[in-house]
C-alpha positions as CSV (number, residue, x, y, z in Angstrom):
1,X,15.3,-40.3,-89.5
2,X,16.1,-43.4,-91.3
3,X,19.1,-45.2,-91.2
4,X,20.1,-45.2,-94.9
5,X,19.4,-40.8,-94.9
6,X,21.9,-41.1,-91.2
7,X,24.5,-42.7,-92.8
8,X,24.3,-40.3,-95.7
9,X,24.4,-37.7,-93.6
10,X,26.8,-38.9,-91.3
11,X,29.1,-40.0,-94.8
12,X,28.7,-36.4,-95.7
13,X,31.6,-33.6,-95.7
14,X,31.7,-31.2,-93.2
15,X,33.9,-28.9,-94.1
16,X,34.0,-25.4,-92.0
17,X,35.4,-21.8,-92.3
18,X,38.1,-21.2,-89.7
19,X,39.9,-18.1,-88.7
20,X,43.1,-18.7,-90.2
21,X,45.1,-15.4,-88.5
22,X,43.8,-12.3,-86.9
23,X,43.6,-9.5,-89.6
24,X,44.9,-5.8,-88.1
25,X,43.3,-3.4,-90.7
26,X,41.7,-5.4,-94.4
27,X,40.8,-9.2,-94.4
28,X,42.0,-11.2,-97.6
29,X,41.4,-14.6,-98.2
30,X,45.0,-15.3,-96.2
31,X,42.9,-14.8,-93.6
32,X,40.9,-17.9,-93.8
33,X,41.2,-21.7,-94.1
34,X,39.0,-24.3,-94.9
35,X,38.8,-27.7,-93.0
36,X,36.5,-30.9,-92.9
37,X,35.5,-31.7,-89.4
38,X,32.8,-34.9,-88.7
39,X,28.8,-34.4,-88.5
40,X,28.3,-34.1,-84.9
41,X,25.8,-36.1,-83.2
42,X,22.2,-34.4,-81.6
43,X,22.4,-35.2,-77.4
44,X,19.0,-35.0,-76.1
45,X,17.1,-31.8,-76.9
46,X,19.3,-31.2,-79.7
47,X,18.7,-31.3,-83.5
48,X,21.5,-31.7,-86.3
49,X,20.8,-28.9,-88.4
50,X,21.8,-28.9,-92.4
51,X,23.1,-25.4,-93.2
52,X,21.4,-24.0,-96.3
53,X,22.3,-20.4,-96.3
54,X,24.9,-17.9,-94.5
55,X,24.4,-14.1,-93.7
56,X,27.6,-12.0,-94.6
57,X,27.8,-9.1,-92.3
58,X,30.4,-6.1,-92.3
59,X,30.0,-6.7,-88.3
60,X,32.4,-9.7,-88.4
61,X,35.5,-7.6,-89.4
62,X,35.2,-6.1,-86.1
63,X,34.7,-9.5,-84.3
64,X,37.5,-11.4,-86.3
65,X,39.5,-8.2,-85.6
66,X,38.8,-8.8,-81.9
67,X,37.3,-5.6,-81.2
68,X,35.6,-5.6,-77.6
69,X,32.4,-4.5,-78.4
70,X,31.7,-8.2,-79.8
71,X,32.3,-11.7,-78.2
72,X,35.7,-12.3,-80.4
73,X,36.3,-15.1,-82.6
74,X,39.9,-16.2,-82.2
75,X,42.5,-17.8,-84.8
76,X,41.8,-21.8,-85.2
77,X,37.5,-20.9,-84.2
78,X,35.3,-21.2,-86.9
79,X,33.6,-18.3,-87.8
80,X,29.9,-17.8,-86.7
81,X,26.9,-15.6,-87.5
82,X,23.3,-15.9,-89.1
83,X,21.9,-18.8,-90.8
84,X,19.1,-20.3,-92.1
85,X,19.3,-24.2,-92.1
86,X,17.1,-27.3,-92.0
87,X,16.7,-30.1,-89.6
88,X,18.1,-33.3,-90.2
89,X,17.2,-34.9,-87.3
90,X,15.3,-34.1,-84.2
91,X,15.8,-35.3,-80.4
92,X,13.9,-31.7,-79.2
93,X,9.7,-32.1,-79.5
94,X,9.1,-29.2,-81.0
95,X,11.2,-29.5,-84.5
96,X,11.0,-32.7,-87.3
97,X,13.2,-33.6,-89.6
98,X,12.9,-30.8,-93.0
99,X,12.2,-27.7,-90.5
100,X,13.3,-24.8,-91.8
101,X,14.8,-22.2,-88.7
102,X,16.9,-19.4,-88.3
103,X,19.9,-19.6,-85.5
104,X,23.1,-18.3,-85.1
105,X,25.7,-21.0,-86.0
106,X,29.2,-22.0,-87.3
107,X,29.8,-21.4,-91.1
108,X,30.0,-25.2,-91.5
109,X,27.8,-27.3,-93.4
110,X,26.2,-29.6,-90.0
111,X,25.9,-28.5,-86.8
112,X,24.1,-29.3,-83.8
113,X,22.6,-26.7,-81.8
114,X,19.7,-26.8,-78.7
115,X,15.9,-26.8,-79.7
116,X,15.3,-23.7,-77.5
117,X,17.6,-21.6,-79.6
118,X,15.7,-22.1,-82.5
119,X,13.3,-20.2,-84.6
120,X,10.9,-21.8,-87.5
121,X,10.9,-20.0,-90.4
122,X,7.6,-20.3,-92.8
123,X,8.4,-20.5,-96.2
124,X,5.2,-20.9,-97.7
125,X,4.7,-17.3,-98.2
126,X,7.9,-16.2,-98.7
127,X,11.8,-17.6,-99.6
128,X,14.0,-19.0,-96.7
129,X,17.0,-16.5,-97.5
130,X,14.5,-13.6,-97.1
131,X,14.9,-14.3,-93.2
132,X,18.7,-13.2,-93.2
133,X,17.9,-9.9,-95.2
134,X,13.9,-8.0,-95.5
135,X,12.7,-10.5,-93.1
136,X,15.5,-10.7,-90.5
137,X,18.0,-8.9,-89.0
138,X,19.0,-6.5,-91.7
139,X,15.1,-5.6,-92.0
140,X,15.0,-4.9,-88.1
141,X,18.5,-2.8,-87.9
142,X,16.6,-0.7,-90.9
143,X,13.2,-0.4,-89.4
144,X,14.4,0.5,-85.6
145,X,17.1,3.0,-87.1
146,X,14.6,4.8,-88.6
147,X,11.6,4.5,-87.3
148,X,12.6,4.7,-83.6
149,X,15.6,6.9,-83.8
150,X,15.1,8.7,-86.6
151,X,11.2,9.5,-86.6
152,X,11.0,10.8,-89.9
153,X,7.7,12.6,-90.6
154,X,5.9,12.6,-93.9
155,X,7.4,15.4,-96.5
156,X,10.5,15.1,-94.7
157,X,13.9,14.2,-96.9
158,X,15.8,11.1,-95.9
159,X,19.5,10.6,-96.8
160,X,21.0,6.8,-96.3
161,X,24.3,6.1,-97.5
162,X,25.3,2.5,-98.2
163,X,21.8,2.4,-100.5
164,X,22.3,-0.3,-102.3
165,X,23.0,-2.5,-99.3
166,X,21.1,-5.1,-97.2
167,X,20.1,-2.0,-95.0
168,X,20.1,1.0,-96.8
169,X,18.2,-0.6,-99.3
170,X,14.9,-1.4,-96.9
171,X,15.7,2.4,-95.1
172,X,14.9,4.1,-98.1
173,X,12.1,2.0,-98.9
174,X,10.3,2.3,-95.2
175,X,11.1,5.8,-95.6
176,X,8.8,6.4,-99.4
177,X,6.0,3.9,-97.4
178,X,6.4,6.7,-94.4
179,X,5.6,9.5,-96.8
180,X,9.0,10.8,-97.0
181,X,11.2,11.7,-99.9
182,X,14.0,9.2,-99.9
183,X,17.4,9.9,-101.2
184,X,20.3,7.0,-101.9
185,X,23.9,7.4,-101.7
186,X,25.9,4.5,-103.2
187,X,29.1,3.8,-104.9
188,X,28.9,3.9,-109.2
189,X,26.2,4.5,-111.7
190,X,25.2,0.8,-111.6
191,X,23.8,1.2,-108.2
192,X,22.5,4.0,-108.5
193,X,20.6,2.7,-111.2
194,X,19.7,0.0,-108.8
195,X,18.4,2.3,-106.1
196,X,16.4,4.8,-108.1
197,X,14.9,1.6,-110.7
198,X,14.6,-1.0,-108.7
199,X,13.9,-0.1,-105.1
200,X,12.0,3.0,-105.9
201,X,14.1,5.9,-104.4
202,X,13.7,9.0,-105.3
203,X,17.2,10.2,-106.6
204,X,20.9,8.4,-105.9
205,X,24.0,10.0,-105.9
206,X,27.1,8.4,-107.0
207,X,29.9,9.2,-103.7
208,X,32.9,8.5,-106.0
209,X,31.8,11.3,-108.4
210,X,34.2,14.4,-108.4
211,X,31.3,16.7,-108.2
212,X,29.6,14.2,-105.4
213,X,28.6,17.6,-103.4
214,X,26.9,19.2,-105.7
215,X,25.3,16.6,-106.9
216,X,24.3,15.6,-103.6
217,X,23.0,19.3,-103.1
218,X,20.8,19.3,-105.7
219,X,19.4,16.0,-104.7
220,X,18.2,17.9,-101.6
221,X,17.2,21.1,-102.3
222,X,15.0,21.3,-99.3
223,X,18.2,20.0,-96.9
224,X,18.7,16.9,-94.9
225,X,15.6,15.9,-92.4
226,X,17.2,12.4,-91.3
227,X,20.1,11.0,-92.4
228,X,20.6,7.1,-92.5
229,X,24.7,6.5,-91.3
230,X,26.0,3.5,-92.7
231,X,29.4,4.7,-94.0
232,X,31.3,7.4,-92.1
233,X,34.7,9.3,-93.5
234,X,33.8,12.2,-96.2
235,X,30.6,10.7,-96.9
236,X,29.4,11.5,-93.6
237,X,31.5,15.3,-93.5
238,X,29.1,16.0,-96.9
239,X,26.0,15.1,-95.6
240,X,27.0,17.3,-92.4
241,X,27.0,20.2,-94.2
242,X,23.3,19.9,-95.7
243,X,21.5,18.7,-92.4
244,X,18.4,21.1,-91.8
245,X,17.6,22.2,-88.2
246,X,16.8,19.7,-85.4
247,X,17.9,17.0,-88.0
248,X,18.0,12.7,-87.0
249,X,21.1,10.7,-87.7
250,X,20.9,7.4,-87.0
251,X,24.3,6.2,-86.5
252,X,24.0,2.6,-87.6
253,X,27.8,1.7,-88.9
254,X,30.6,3.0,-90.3
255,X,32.0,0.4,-93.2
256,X,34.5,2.9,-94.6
257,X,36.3,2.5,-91.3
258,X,35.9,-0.9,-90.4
259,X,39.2,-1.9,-93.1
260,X,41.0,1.0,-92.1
261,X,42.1,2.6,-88.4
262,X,43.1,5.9,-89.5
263,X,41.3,8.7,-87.9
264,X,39.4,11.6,-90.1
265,X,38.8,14.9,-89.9
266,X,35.2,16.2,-90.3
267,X,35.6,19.7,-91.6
268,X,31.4,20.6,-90.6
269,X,31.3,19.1,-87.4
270,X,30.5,22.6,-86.0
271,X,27.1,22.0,-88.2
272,X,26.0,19.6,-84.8
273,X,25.9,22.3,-82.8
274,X,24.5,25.2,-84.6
275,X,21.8,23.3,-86.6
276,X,21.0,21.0,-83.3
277,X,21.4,18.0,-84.9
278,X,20.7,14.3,-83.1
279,X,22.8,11.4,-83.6
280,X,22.4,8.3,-82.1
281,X,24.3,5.3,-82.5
282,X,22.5,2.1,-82.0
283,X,22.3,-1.7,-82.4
284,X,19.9,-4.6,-83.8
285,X,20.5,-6.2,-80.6
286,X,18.1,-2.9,-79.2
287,X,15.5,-4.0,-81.4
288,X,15.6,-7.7,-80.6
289,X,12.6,-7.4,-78.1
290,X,10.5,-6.2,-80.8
291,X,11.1,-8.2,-83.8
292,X,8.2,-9.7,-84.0
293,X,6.1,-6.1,-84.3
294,X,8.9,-5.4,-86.7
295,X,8.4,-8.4,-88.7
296,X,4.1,-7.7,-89.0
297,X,5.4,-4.7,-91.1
298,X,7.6,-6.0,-93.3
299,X,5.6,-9.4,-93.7
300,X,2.8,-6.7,-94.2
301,X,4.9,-4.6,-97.2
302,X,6.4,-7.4,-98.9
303,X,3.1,-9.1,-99.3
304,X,1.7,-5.8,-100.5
305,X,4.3,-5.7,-103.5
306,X,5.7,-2.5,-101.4
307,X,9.1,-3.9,-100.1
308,X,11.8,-5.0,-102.5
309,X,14.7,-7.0,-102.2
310,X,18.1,-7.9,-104.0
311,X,20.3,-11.0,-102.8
312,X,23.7,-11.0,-104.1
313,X,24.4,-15.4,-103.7
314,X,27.4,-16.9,-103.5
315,X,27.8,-21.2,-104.0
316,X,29.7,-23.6,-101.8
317,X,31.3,-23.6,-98.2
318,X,35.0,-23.0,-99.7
319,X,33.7,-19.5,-101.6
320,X,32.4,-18.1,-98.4
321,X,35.5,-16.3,-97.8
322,X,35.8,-14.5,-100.9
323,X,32.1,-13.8,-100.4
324,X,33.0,-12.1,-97.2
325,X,35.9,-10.4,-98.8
326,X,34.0,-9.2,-101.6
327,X,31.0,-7.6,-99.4
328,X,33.7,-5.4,-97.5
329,X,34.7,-4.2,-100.9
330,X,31.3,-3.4,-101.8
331,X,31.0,-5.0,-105.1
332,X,27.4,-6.1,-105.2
333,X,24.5,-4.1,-104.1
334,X,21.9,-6.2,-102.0
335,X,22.2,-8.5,-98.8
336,X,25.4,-10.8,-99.3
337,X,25.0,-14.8,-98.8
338,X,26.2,-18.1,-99.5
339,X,24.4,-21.2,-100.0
340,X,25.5,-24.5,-99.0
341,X,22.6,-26.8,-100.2
């Protein structure tokens, strides 16, 4: 690195999302502050990474929330998760400066993190960002749900809810390459639009509609072979109702609970028992080992023109906690990020 790009680096602001107070139930922007901190300086081994884009997950509710099932991050920590970033500058052999690598690191413009916890990204093929969503961990949470826990079998129906998401979106689309019909649930006629026009589902149906049942009913005459869980509450007590025999449900969040504690009541539960229905909850973190097998497929589909993909992009460090905000809400369809540079 030269000395005029380290003191223009080193000049440079590095401002940070912090965790301003512990939300209890919704997070609003009250919730987060933004400070400027200095570029930190790479020890030996170490590279000083530009951050260029941020994955927005629903799973950071539950960790700013301080839920136990994830390592909590605690008012005055900055917030942390996914990112794609480049390397500055290098004191680890295996990475130069203009690397492009995915790690898991602070929502601040420069950090410094170890070489060894890096991963190169190529971007020759395909865009950087497509490693936080159909080339990263959205694309594995999608492809072990079904695949491995719901082994859906061609002519088989498969319901995912949350279908115009960052996962739902590649479940219904592994689930057409599969051989299966594939049927959306998502919130509004836009979506729907979305999922049916753009990513190449079968049917959508809109949850907020009065006659959501039926229209969800007709969308499946044939009943429920697997259904995709993304959402929970009366979504989920729907589909319950519609599940055929020895049906899959691959319990892979619940985002309509995540802003609110209150417990439901599912009026079909007794449709487990009689209809012998599997559901399995799981995590991306099962998959990890076998990313890279993941990966060959949807490196394999995307190249094919069989895999699409919708990124919903938000600008600038100090917007990254409306951007959070605004993915809970469910706003935009696709995989939620912000770019810093």
């Amino acid at each position: 690195m030269t000395a005029a790009s380290s003191a223009t680096t080193t000049s440079a602001a590095n401002k940070q999302v912090v965790l301003a107070s512990r939300p209890t139930t919704s997070a609003t922007l009250d919730h987060f502050r933004i400070e400027t901190i200095a570029v930190p300086e790479p020890a030996d081994g170490e590279v000083l990474l530009r951050t260029i884009f941020l994955s927005v997950d629903p799973y950071l509710l539950r960790v700013i929330k301080g839920i136990q099932t994830y390592a909590p991050i605690n008012p005055g920590d900055a917030l942390f998760g996914r990112a794609i970033c480049e390397v500055v500058q290098s004191r680890h052999p295996g990475f130069a400066p203009g690397d492009s690598v995915f790690v898991y690191a602070k929502w601040q413009n420069f950090h410094v993190a170890h070489g060894d916890t890096l991963k190169k990204v190529d971007t020759s093929l395909i865009p950087a960002s497509a490693y936080l969503s159909v080339m990263g961990h959205s694309a594995l949470t999608a492809w072990g749900g079904l695949l491995d826990v719901g082994q859906p079998k061609a002519g088989e129906t498969v319901v995912v809810s949350a279908a115009a998401g960052a996962v739902g979106s590649v479940v219904g689309q592994i689930a057409r390459i599969k051989g299966c019909r594939a049927v959306g649930i998502a919130g509004g006629q836009a979506k729907c639009d979305h999922v049916v026009n753009f990513l190449g589902f079968d049917a959508c149906v809109d949850y907020r509609s009065p006659t959501f049942a039926a229209d969800l009913r007709a969308a499946v005459p044939g009943g429920i072979d697997v259904y995709f869980e993304n959402v929970g509450g009366v979504v989920f007590d729907t589909v319950l109702s519609m599940l055929n025999h020895s049906a899959r449900a691959p319990l892979c969040g619940l985002v309509s609970h995540y802003n609110h504690d209150e417990p439901i009541t599912l009026h079909h539960w007794g449709q487990m028992l009689t209809q012998l229905v599997r559901i399995q909850a799981f995590r991306v973190s099962d998959y990890l080992p076998r990313m890279d097998e993941a990966m060959l497929d949807m490196k394999r589909w995307y190249l094919e023109g069989r895999l699409k993909y919708h990124e919903s992009v938000t600008h600038g460090i100090e917007n990254a906690p409306a951007a959070f905000v605004d993915m809970l809400s469910g706003a935009t369809p696709g995989k939620k990020l912000v770019k810093l540079a």
